[in-house]
N, C-alpha and C positions, 0 to 999 in steps of 0.2 A: 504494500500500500504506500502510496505517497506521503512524505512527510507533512504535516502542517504546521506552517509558521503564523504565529499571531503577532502583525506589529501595530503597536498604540504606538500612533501619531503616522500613519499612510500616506496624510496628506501633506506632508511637509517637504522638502527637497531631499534626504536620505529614505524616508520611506518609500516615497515615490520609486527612488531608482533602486532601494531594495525588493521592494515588490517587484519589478520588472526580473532582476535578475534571481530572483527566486521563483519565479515560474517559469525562468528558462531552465532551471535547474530541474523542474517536476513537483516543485511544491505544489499542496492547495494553501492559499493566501488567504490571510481572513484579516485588514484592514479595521481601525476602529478611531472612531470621533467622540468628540461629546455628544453630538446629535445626526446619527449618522442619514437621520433623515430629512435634513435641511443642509446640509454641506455641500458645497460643491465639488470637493475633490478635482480643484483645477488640473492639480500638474498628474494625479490621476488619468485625466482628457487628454491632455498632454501627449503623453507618451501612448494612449491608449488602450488601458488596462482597467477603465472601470469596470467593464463589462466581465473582466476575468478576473475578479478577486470579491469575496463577501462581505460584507461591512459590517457592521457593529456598532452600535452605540457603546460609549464606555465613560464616565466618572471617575481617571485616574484618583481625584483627591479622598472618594468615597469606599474606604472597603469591604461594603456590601457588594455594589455596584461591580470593582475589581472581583471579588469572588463568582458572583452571579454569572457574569460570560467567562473566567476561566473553566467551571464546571460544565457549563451549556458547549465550550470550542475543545476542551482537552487537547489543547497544543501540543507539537513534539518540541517547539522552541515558541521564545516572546523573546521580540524585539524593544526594548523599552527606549522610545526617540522623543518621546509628546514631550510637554512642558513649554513655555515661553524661553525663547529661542534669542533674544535679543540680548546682546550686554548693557550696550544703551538703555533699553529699554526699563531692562531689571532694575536702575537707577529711582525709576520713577514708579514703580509696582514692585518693591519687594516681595512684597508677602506673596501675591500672585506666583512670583519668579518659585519665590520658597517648598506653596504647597503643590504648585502643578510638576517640580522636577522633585525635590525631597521628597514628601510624603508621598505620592503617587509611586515612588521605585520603591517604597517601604510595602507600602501595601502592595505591592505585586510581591516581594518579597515573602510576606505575611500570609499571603494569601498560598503562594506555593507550602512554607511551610505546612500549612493547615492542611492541605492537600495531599499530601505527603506521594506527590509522582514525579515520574521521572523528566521532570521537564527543564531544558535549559533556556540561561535567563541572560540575556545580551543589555546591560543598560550601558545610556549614552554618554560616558563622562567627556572631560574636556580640556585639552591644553590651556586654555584660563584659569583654570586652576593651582597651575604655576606660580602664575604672577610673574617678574622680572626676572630672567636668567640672563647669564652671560655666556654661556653654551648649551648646546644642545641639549634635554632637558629628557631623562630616557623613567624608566619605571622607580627606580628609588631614588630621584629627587622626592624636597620634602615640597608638601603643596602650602604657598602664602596668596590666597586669592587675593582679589582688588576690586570687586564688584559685586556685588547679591548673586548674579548670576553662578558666579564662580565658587561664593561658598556653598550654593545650595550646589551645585556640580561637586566639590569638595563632600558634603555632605552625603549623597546620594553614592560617592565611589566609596565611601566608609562602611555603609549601612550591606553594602554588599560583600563587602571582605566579611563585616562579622557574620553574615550571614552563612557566607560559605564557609567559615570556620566553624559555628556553633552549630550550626544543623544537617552540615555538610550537601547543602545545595549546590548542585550544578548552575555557578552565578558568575559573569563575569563583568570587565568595566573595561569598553574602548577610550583610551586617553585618547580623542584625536586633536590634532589639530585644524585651524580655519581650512577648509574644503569649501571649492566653492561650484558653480552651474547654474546655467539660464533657470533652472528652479527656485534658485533662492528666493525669496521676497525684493520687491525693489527697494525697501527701506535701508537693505545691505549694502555697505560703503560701495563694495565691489559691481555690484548691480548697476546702484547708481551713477558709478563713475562711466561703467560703460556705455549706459544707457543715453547720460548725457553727451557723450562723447560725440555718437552717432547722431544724437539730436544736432546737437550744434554743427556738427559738419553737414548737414542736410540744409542747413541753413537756418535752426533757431537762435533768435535773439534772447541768450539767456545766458547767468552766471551760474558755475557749477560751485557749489557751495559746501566745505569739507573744516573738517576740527584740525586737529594735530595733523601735519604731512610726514613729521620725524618716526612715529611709531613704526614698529617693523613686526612683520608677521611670517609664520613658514604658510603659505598657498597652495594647497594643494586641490585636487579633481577630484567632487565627491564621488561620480559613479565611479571611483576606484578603489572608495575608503568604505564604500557599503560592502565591497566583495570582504574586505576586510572584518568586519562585524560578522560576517558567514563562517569564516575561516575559523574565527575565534573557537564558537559553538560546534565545531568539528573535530574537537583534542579531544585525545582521552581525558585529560586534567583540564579546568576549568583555572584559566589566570588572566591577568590585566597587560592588556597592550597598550604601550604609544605608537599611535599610527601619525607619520609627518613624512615630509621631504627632506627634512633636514638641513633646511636652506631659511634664511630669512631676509626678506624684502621689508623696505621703507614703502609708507604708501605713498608718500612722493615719484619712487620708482613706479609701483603702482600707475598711478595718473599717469604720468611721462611716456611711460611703456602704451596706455591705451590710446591718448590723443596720438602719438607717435601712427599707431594704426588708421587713425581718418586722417594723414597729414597735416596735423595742427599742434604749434605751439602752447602746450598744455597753459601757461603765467600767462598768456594773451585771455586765457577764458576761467580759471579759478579766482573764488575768493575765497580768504579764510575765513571764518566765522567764528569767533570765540564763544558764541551761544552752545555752540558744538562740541565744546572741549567736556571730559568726562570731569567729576569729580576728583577720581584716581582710575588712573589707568597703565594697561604695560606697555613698557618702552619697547623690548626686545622680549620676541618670542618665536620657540623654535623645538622642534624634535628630535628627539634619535630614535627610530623605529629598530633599530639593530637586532632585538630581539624580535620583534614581527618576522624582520627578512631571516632568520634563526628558525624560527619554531614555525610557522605559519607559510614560510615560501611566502611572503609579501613584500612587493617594493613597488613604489609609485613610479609611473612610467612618463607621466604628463606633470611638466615642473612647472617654475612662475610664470615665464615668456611665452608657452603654452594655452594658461590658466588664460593669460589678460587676451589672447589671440582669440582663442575662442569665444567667452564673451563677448568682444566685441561683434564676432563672426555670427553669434545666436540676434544681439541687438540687429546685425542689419537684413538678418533672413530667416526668423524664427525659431530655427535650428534646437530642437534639445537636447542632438549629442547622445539618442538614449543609444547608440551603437558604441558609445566610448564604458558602457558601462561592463565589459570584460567578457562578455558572452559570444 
């Protein structure tokens, strides 16, 4: 019989391109929302895969709601991706940030416990987590977040180590790093940059508008970081990867690198925006997947100059890339 994967949050940019490439695999996919019957499941359309995958209503924060469809789907694996996705964001909705990534990977947690089968349990943690390094940043660095987002991520990769040590769950936590694709939300720096890029070269009269330029980030392609999260859940032992390139870009580079692709002096069209600057935020952030490419046969194949190419390439042609995602 074919495997079943359940991933909360389908409709986000990693669920999307993990559902694709789990039904290329033979999965049945079973996708879940808050309200899976008013959703639209854009980047679902996207790529084509509403029609092949079952949906779900789900209340990560709730665990009734999390039990209720674990018993109803009996997974062979959960993907846990949902929660608010923003760092920015997390700034100005803590608590949201808190209970939809902590408490939600608890209670799925909790819920397996209870259940007591043999299901393995993929949650999303996060290179933010770090905070500032000055090198590559691999499994036993210590984690100093800088944002709600990153301690509840912080949080959330804890709640799953004790887990897998006290009840001996098959649980694991992908550290990854910034991964990006025409999926993302256009609120993502990276989106926006591109997005504006093509605008303005089309001919809009408009300024692209950006916080910090000095920050630097490792960029990598998510549909290559979702194969990754599959990999994970295919070990006999259940342990934590850093999935990165191991590379780190300024998003100055960033910018430069995309206006470069419509022919345009990026300082002829940016303004900074000091409205935009975090609270606190990381200077330098970066990966060492060493052990991925070790254990899992995993290395990122699509580096920064890659990353910004195609973006730019989806903004002027729609393009989602879903053939990049390793299948």
């Amino acid at each position: 019989m074919a495997k079943k994967a359940l991933i909360c949050g389908v409709s986000g940019q990693d669920g999307a391109y993990l559902a694709h490439f789990l039904l290329k695999k033979g999965y049945e996919v079973v996708g879940t929302s808050r309200d899976a019957q008013i959703s639209t499941f854009g980047n679902l359309q996207k790529l084509g895969l509403l029609d092949h995958i079952r949906l779900e209503s789900i209340a990560p924060a709730d665990f009734r709601s999390v039990l209720q469809v674990l018993s109803r789907i009996r997974p062979d694996e959960i993907y846990y991706l949902a929660g608010q996705s923003s760092v920015a964001l997390s700034f100005q909705q803590p608590m949201e940030t808190f209970e939809s990534v902590t408490i939600g990977t608890l209670n799925f947690l909790e819920a397996l416990r209870f259940l007591g089968e043999p299901v393995r349990f993929y949650n999303a943690a996060s290179g933010e987590c770090f905070g500032n390094i000055r090198q590559p940043a691999d499994e036993s660095f210590p984690f100093q977040p800088r944002s709600p987002y990153a301690v509840a991520k912080a949080a959330s990769y804890w709640a799953v180590a004790n887990y897998r040590e006290a009840y001996n769950l098959y649980a694991c936590s992908g550290i990854l790093f910034n991964h990006e694709s025409p999926l993302r939300p256009k609120r993502f720096v990276t989106r926006k940059i591109a997005a504006a890029a093509v605008r303005i070269a089309g001919g809009a009269n408009e300024k692209l508008h950006l916080g910090r330029l000095d920050i630097r980030r490792d960029w990598g392609w998510a549909p290559e970081y979702v194969e990754a999260m599959w990999r994970m859940l295919q070990q006999k032992i259940a342990e934590d990867f850093v999935i990165a390139t191991g590379e780190s870009h300024s998003l100055e580079e960033f910018v430069a690198n995309a206006f470069d692709q419509v022919h345009l002096n990026w300082k002829d069209h940016v303004t900074i925006d000091p409205s935009l600057f975090r609270p606190t935020d990381i200077e330098i952030s970066m990966g060492n997947a060493a052990k991925a490419a070790r254990i899992l046969d995993w290395n990122p194949k699509i580096r920064f100059a890659q990353v910004v190419e195609r973006l730019i390439e989806s903004e002027r042609t729609g393009s989602d890339f879903v053939q990049a995602s390793g299948v």
